[in-house]
DRENDRENLUM-178982 format. One record per atom (N, C-alpha, C): residue number from 1; residue in three letters; atom name; x, y, z. Coordinates in nm, 3 decimals. Layout:
{NUM ala CA {X Y Z}}
...
***
This chain:
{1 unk N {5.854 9.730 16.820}}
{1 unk CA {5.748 9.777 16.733}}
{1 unk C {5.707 9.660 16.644}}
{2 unk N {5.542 9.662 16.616}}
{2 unk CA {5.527 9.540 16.541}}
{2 unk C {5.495 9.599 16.404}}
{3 unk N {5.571 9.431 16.300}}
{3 unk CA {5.531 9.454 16.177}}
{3 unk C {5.486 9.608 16.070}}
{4 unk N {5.293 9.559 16.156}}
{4 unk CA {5.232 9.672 16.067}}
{4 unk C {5.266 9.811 16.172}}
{5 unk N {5.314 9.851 16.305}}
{5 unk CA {5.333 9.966 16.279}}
{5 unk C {5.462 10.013 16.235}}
{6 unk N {5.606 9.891 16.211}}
{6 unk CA {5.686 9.967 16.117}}
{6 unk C {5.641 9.999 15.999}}
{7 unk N {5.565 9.961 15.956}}
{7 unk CA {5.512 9.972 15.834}}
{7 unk C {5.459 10.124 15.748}}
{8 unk N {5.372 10.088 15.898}}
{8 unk CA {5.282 10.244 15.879}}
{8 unk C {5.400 10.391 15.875}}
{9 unk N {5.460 10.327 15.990}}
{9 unk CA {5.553 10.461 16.000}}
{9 unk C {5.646 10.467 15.894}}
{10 unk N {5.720 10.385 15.854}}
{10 unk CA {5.828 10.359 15.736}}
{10 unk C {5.726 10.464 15.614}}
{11 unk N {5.593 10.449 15.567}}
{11 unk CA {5.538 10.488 15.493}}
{11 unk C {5.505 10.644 15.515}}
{12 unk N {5.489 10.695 15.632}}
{12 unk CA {5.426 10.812 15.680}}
{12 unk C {5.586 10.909 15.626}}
{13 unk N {5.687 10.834 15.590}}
{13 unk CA {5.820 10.932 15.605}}
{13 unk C {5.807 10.982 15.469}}
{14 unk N {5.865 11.069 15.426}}
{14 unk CA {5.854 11.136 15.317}}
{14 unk C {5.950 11.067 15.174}}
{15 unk N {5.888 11.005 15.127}}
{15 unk CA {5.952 10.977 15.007}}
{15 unk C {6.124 10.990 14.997}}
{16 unk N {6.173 11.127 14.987}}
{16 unk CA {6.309 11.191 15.001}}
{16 unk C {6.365 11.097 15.107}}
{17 unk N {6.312 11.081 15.216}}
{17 unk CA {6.360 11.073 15.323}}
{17 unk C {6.413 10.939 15.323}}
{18 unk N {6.290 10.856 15.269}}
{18 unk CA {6.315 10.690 15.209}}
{18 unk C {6.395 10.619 15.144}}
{19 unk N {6.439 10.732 15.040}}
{19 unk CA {6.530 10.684 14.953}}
{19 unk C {6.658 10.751 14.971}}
{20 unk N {6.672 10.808 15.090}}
{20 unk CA {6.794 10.837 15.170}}
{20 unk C {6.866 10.712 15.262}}
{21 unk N {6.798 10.653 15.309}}
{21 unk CA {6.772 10.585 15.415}}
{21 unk C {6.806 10.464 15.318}}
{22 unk N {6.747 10.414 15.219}}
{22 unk CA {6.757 10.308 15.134}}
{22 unk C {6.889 10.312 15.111}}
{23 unk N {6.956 10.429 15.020}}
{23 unk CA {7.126 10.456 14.953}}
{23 unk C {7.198 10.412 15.081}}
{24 unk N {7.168 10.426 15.226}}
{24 unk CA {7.265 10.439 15.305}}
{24 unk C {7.264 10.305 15.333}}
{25 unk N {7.161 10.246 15.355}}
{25 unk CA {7.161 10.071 15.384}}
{25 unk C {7.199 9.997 15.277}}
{26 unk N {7.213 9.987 15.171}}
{26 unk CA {7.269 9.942 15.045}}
{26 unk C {7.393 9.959 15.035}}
{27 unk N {7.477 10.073 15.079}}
{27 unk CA {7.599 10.113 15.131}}
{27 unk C {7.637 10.047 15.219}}
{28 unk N {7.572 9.936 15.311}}
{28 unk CA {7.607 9.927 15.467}}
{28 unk C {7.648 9.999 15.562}}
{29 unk N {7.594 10.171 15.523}}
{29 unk CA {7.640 10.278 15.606}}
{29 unk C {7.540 10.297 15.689}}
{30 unk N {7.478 10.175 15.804}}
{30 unk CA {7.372 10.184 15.894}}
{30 unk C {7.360 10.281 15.953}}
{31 unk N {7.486 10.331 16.011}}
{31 unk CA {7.506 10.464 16.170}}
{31 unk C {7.469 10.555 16.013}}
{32 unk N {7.431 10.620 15.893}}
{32 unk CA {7.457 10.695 15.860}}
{32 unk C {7.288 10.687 15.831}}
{33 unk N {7.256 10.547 15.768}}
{33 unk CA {7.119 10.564 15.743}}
{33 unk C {7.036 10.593 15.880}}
{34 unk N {7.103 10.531 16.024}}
{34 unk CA {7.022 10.545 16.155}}
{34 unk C {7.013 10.739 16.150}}
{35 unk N {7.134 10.765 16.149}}
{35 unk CA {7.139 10.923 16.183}}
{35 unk C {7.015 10.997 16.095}}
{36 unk N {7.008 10.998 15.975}}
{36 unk CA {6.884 11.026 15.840}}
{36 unk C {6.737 10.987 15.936}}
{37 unk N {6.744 10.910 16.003}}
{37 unk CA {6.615 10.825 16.088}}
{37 unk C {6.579 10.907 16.229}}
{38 unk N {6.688 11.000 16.275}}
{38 unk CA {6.733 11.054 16.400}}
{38 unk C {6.699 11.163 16.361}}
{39 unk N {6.746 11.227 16.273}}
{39 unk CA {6.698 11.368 16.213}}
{39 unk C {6.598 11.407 16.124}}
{40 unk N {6.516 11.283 16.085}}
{40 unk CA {6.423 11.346 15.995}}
{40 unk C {6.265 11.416 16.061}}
{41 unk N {6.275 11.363 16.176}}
{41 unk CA {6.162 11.466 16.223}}
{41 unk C {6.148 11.602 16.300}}
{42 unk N {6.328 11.568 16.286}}
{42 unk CA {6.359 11.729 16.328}}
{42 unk C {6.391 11.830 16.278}}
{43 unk N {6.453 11.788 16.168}}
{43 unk CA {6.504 11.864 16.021}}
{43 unk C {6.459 11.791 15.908}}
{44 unk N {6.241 11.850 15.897}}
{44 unk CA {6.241 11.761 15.752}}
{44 unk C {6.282 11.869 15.629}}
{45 unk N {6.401 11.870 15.554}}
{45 unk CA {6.395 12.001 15.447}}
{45 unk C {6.372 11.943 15.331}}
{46 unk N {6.357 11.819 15.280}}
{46 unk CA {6.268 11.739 15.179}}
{46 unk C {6.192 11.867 15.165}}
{47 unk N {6.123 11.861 15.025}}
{47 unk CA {6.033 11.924 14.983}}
{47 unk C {5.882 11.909 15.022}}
{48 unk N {5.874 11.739 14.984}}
{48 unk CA {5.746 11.692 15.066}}
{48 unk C {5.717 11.708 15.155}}
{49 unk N {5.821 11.672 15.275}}
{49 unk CA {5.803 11.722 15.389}}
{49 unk C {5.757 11.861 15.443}}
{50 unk N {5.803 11.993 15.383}}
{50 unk CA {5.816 12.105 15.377}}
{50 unk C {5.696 12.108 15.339}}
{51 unk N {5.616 12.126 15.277}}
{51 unk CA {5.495 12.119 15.156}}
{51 unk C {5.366 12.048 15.247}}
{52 unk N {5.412 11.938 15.314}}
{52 unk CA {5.320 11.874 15.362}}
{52 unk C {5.272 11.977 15.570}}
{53 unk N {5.377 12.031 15.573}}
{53 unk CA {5.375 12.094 15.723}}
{53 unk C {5.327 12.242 15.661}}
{54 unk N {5.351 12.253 15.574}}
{54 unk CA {5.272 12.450 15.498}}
{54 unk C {5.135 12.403 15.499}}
{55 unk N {5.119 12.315 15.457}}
{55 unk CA {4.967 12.255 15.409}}
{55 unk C {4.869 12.276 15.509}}
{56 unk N {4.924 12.275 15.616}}
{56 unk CA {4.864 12.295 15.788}}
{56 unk C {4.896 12.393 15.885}}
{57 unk N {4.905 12.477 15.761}}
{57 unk CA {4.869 12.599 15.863}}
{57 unk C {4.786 12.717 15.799}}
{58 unk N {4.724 12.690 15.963}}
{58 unk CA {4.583 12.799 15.921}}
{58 unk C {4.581 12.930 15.844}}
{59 unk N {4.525 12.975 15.752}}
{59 unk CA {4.520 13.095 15.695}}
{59 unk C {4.609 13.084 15.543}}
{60 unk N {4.577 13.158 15.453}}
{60 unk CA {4.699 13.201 15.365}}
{60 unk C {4.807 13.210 15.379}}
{61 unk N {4.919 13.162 15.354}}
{61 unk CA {5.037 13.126 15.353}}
{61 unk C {5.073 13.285 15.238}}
{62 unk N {5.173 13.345 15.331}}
{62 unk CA {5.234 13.509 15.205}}
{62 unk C {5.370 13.481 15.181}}
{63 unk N {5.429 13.419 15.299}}
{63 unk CA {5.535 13.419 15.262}}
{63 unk C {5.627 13.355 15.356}}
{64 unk N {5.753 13.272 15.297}}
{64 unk CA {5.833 13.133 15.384}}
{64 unk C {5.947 13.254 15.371}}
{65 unk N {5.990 13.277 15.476}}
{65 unk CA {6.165 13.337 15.529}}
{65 unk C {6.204 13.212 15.602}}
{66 unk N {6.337 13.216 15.581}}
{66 unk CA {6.457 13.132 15.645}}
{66 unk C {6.539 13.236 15.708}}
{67 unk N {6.499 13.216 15.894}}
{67 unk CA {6.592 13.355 15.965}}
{67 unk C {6.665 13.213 15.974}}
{68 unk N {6.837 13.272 16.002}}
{68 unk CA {6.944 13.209 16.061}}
{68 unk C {6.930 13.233 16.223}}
{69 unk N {6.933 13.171 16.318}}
{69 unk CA {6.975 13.159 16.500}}
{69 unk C {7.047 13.081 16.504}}
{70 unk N {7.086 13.132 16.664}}
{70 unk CA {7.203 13.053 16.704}}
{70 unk C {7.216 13.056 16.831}}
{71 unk N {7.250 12.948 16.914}}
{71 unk CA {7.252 12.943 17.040}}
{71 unk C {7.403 12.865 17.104}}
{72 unk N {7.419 12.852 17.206}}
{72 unk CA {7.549 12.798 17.253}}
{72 unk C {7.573 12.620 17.289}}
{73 unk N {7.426 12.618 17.285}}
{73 unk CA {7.446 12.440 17.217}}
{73 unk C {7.424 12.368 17.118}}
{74 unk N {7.356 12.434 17.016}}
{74 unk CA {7.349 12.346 16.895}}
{74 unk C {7.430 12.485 16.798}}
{75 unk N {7.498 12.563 16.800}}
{75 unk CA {7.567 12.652 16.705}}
{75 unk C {7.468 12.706 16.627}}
{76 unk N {7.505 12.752 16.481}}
{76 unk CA {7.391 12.817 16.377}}
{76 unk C {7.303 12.689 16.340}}
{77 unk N {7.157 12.729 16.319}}
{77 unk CA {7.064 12.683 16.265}}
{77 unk C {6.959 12.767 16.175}}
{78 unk N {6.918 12.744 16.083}}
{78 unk CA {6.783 12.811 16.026}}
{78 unk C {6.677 12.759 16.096}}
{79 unk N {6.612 12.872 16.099}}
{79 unk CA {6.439 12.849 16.130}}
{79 unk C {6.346 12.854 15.951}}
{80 unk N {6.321 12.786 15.950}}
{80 unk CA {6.210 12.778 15.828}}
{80 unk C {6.067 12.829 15.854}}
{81 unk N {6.016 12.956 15.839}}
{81 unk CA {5.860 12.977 15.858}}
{81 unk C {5.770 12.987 15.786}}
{82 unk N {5.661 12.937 15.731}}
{82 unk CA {5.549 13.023 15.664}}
{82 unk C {5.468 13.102 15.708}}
{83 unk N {5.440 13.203 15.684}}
{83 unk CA {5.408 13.333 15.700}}
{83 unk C {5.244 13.359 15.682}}
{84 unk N {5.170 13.356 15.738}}
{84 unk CA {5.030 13.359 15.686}}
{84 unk C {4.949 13.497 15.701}}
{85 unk N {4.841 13.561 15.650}}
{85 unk CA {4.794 13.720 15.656}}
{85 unk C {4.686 13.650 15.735}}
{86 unk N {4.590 13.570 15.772}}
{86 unk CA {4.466 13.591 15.824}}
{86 unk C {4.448 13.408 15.871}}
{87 unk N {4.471 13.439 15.958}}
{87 unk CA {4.518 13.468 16.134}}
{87 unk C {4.674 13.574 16.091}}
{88 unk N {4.707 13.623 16.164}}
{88 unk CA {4.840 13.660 16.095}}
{88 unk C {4.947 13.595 16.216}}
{89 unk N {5.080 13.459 16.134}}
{89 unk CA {5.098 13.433 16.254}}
{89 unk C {5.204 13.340 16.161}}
{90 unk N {5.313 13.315 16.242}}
{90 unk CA {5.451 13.250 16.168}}
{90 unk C {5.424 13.106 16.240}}
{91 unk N {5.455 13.007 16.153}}
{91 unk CA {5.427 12.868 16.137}}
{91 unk C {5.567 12.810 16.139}}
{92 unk N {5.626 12.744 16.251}}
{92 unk CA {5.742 12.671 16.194}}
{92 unk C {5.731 12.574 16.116}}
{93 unk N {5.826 12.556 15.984}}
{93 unk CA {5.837 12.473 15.918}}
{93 unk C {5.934 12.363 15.939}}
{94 unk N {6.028 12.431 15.985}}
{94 unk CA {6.141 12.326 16.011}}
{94 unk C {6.272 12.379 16.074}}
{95 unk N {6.321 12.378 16.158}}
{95 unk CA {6.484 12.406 16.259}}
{95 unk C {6.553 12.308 16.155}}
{96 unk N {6.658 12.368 16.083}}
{96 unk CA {6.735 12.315 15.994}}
{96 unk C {6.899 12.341 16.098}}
{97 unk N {6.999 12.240 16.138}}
{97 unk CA {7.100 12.269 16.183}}
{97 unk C {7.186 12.310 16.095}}
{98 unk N {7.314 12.401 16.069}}
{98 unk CA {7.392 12.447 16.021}}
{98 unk C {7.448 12.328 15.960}}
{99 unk N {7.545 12.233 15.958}}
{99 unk CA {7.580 12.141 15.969}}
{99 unk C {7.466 12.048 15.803}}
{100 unk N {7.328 12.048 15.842}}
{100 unk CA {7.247 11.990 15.739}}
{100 unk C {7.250 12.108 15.648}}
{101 unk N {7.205 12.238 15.687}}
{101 unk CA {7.201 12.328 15.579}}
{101 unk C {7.316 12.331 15.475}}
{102 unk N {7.438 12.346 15.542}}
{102 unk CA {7.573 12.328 15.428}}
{102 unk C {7.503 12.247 15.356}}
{103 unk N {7.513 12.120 15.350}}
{103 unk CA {7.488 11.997 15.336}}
{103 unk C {7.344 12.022 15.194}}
{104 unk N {7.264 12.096 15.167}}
{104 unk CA {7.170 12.155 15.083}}
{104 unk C {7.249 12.219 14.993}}
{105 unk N {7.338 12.358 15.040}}
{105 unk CA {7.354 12.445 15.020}}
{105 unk C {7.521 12.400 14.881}}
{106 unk N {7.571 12.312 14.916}}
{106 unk CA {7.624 12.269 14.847}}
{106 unk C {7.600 12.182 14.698}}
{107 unk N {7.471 12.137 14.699}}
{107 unk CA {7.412 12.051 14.599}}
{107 unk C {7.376 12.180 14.472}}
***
């Protein structure tokens, strides 16, 4: 990847996400900051992030539920949705793994 598109992309990440990524390289905890790099577009639960994917979806937003699922290869996960009346129609926000959720849920 060149220069300006690390650039672009480094910037497109959510703030939270940045200064996750920063603590862990300052640490020299690379595999920890790589992993933060691995998961953030799959589990963004940053706020910004969260905020910025509600922002885009069509209709009034009524209401965000967090159902818990679970399947036999990735164990428990939350689903994050926003909820909209007109279209009426659930928006994923974010597949949060069990594992990251503790990981919230403890702070």
């Amino acid at each position: 990847m060149r220069k300006p598109d690390r650039t672009a992309w480094w910037e497109q990440l959510p703030a939270g996400i940045r200064d996750q990524i920063d603590g862990y390289v300052l640490q020299d905890a690379m595999l920890a900051a790589i992993h933060v790099v691995v998961d953030a577009p799959h589990s963004p639960a940053d706020l910004e992030s969260l905020a910025y994917r509600a922002g885009g979806a069509a209709g009034r937003i009524v209401a965000i539920e967090a159902i818990w699922d679970g399947d036999t290869v990735h164990d428990w996960f939350v689903r994050l949705l926003a909820i909209t009346a007109e279209p009426a129609e659930e928006h994923v926000l974010a597949t949060i793994y069990a594992s990251t959720a503790k990981q919230y849920l403890v702070t």
